[in-house]
C-alpha positions in Angstrom: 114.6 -54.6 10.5 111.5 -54.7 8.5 109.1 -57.3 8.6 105.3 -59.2 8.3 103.3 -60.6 11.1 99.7 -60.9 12.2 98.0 -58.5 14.7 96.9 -61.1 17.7 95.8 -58.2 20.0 93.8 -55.0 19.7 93.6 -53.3 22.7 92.8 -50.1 20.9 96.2 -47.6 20.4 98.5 -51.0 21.3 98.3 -54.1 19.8 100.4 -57.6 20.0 101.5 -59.3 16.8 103.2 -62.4 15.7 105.0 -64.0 12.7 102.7 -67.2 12.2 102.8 -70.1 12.3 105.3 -68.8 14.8 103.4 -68.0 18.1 105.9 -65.6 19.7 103.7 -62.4 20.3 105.4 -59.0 20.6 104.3 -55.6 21.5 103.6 -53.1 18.6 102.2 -49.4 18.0 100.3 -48.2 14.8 102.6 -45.2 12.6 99.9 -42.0 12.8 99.9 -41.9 9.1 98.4 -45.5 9.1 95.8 -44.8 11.7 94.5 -41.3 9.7 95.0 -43.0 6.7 91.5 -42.8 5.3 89.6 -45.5 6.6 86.3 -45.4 6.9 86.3 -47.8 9.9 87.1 -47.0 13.3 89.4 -49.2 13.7 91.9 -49.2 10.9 93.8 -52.2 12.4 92.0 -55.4 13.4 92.8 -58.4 15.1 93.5 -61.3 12.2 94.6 -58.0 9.7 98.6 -59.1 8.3 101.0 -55.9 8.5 104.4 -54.9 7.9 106.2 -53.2 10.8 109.6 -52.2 11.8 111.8 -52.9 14.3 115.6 -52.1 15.4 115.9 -55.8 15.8 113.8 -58.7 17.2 115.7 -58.7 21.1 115.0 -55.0 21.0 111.4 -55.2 21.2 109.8 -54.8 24.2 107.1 -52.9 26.1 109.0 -49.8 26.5 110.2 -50.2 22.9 107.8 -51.5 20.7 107.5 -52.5 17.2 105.5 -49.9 14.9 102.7 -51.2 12.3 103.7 -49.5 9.3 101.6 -50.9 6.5 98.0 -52.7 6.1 97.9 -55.6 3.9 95.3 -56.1 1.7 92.3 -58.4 3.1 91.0 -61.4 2.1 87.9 -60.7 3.8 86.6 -59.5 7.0 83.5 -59.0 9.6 82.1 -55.5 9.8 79.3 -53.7 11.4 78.1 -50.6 12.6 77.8 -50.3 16.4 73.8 -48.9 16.2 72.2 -48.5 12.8 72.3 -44.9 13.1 75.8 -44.8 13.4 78.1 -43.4 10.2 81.4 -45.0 11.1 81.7 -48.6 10.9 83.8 -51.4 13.0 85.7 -54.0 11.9 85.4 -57.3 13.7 88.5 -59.4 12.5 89.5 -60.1 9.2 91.3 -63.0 7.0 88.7 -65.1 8.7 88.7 -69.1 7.6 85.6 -69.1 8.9 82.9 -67.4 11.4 81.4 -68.9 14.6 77.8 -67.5 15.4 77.6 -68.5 18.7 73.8 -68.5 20.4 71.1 -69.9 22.6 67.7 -70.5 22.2 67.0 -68.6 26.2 69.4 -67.5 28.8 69.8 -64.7 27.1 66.7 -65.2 24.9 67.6 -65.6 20.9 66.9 -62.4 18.9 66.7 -64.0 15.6 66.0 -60.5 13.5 69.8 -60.1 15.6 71.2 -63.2 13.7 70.2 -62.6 10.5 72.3 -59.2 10.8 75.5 -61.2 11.6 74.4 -63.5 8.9 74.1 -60.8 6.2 77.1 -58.9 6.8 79.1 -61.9 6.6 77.6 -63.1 3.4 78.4 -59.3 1.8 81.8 -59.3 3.3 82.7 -63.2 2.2 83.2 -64.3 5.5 82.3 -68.3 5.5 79.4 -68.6 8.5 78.4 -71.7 10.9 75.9 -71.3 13.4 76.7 -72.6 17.1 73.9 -73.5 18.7 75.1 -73.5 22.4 74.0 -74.5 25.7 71.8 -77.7 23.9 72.2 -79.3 27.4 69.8 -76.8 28.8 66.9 -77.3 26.8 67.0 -80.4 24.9 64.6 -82.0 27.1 62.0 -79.0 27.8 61.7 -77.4 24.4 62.9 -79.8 21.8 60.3 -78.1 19.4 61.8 -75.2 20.0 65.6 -76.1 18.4 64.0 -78.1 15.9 62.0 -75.3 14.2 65.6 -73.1 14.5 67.6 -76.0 13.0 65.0 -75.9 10.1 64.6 -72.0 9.5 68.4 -71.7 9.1 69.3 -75.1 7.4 67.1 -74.6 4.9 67.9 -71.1 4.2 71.7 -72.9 3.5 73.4 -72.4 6.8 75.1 -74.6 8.7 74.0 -75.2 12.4 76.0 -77.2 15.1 74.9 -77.9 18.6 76.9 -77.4 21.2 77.4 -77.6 25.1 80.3 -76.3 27.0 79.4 -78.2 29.9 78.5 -81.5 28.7 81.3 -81.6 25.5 78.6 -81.7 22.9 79.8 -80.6 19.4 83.2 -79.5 21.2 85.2 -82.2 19.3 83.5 -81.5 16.3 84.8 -77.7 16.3 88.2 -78.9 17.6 88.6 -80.9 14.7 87.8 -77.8 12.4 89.5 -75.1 13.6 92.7 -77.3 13.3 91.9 -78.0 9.8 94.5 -79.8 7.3 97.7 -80.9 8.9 100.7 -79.7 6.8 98.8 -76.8 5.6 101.8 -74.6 6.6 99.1 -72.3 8.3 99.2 -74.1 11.7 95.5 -74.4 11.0 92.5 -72.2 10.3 91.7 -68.7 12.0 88.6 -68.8 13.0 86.4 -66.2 14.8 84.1 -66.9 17.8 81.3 -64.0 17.8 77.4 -63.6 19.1 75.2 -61.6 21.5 76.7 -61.0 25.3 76.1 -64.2 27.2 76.0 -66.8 24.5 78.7 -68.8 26.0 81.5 -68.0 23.5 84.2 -67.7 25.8 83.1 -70.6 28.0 83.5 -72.8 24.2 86.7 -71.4 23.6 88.1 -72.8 26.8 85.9 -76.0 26.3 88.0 -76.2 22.8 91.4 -75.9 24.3 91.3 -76.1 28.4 94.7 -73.9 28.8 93.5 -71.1 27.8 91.7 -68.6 29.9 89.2 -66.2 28.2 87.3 -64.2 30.8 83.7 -66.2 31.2 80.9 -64.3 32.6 77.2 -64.9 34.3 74.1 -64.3 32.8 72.3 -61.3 34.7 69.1 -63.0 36.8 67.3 -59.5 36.5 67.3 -58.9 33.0 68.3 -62.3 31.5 70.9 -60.5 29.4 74.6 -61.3 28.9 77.1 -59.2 30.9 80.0 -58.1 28.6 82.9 -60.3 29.5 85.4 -59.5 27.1 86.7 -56.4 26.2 89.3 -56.7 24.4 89.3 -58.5 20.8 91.9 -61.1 20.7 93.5 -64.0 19.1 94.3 -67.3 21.0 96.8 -70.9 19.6 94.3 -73.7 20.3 96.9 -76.5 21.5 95.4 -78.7 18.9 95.5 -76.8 15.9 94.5 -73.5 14.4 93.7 -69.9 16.2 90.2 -68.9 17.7 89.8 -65.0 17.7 87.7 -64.2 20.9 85.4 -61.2 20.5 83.3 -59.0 22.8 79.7 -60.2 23.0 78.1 -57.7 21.0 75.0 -55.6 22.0 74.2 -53.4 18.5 74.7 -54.8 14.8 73.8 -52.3 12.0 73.9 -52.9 8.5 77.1 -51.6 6.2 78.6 -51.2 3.5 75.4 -52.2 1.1 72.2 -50.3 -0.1 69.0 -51.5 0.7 68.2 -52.4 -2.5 70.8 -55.2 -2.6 69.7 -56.2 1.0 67.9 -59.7 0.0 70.7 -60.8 -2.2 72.3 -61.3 0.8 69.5 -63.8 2.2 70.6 -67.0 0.0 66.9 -68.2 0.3 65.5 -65.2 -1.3 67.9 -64.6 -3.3 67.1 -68.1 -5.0 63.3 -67.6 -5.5 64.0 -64.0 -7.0 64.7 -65.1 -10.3 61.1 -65.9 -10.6 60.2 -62.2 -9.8 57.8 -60.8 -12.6 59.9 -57.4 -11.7 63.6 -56.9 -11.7 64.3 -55.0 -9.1 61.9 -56.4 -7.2 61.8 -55.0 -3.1 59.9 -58.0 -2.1 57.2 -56.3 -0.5 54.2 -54.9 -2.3 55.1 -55.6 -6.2 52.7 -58.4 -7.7 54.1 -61.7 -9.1 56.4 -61.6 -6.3 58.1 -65.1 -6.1 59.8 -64.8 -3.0 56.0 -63.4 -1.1 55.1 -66.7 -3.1 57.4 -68.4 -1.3 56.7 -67.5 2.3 53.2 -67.9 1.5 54.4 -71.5 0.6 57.0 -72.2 3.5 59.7 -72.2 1.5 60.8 -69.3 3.1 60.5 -68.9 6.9 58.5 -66.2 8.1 60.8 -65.5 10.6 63.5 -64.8 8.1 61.1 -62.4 5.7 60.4 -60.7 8.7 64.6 -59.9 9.7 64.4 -58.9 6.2 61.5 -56.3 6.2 63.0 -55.1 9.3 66.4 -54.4 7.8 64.4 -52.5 4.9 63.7 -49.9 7.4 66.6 -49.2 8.7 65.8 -48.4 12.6 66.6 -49.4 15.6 64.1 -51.7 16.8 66.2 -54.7 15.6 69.0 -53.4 17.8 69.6 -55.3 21.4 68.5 -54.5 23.9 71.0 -52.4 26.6 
């Protein structure tokens, strides 16, 4: 039999689909031709991506016998990166994403903001929607209050979205509940929507805060570095009980820039992007060029400093942006 499902599993040469709404996953291998196929990702086949595959029949599937991935359908979008900014080969995240999750904290692991704006840009060239999650609020509400207002302010007035969250207290948990099961009826079974951030944000301790039957692997925070641990390995795609489907990735350590030149680089900052228009010079870098209105505009505090600086970072295309091991 031949047939369409949605990968729910990568676990690298095997993967786990299903036919949603239909949560009945079932084993599956990729055809060669597919995987050499041309790609210039490492991974051809991502959690989220829909597929054809054939099978002898539905009861015949099993471990031993497995389905086989014979097709790729096209994307509506996806999250990509490249694992260190050196790197020529790209990986993709997930894909047919209703919408992206940035999970971080303001400390425990310390925010790298320069980091963020990365995982911001890539998903504004790759038409992924993004929300911020501003987790573990519970921790430092009281001590540095100063602190998550002037991080509420850089990114909401840059246009993003921020919600504040606390796994352990139930803070914002509702609130996410309530969107990833989107509009009943849809036919969907809700929205697909993609938990991702820095090792040790607290993603996976969310997703179980979200829906408490299922069991993504939740790790401690290293004491002698203050730096995640990777807890999850494997990407992977979970049916919230309420509504909808969280894809749980691994928290990420490197986040290089693809698939744009650096020339295009600030359209992909909303903020600038705005205040270029009023640029005396098209192209403009943003940099050194006179009648600059977006210099004009961090001058002014229209645009954060912090923000400019992720930018002029990116422009140089290094590694000093990258996290640290």
């Amino acid at each position: 039999m031949n047939g369409e499902a949605t990968v729910v599993k990568n676990a690298g040469s095997h993967f786990l689909l299903s036919m949603l709404p239909e949560w009945r996953p079932f084993p599956a291998l990729l055809r060669g031709k597919v995987r050499l196929g041309g790609s210039p990702a490492t991974n051809p086949v991502a959690v989220g991506d829909k597929v054809k595959f054939e099978a002898p029949s539905m009861d015949s599937v099993s471990v031993e016998h497995p389905a086989v991935i014979t097709e790729v359908l096209d994307r509506k979008n996806c999250l990509m990166r490249k694992p260190s900014n050196l790197s020529r080969q790209a990986h993709v995240i997930a894909s047919n994403i209703d919408m992206a999750y940035i999970v971080t904290s303001l400390y425990f692991p310390e925010i790298k903001l320069p980091f963020l704006d990365r995982m911001l840009v890539m998903s504004e060239v790759y038409g992924v929607s993004a929300t911020i999650v501003l987790n573990k609020v519970d921790l430092y509400r009281a001590q540095a209050p100063e602190a998550m207002s002037g991080f509420r302010s850089i990114y909401e007035e840059a246009g993003y979205r921020v919600i504040e969250t606390s796994a352990k207290t139930g803070e914002g948990i509702e609130e996410l509940r309530g969107e990833i099961a989107g509009d009943e009826g849809d036919g969907k079974g809700g929205r697909l929507c993609l938990f991702t951030g820095e090792s040790g944000v607290g993603k996976s301790s969310l997703i179980k805060a979200v829906d408490p039957s299922l069991d993504p692997k939740v790790g401690e925070i290293s004491s002698a570095h203050l730096q995640g641990r990777h807890t999850t390995s494997l990407y992977e795609m979970y049916k919230v009980s309420g509504g909808g489907y969280i894809i749980d990735s691994p928290g990420l350590r490197g986040f290089g820039l693809t698939g744009l030149k650096k020339e295009e680089i600030a359209l992909y900052f909303p903020e600038m992007f705005r205040e270029s228009k009023d640029c005396r010079f098209s192209p403009c870098t943003h940099t050194h060029e006179p009648g600059c209105a977006v210099k004009k505009a961090v001058d002014e505090g229209r645009i954060s400093v912090e923000r400019y600086n992720s930018y002029l970072g990116m422009l140089e295309d290094d590694e000093k942006f990258r996290s640290a091991e």
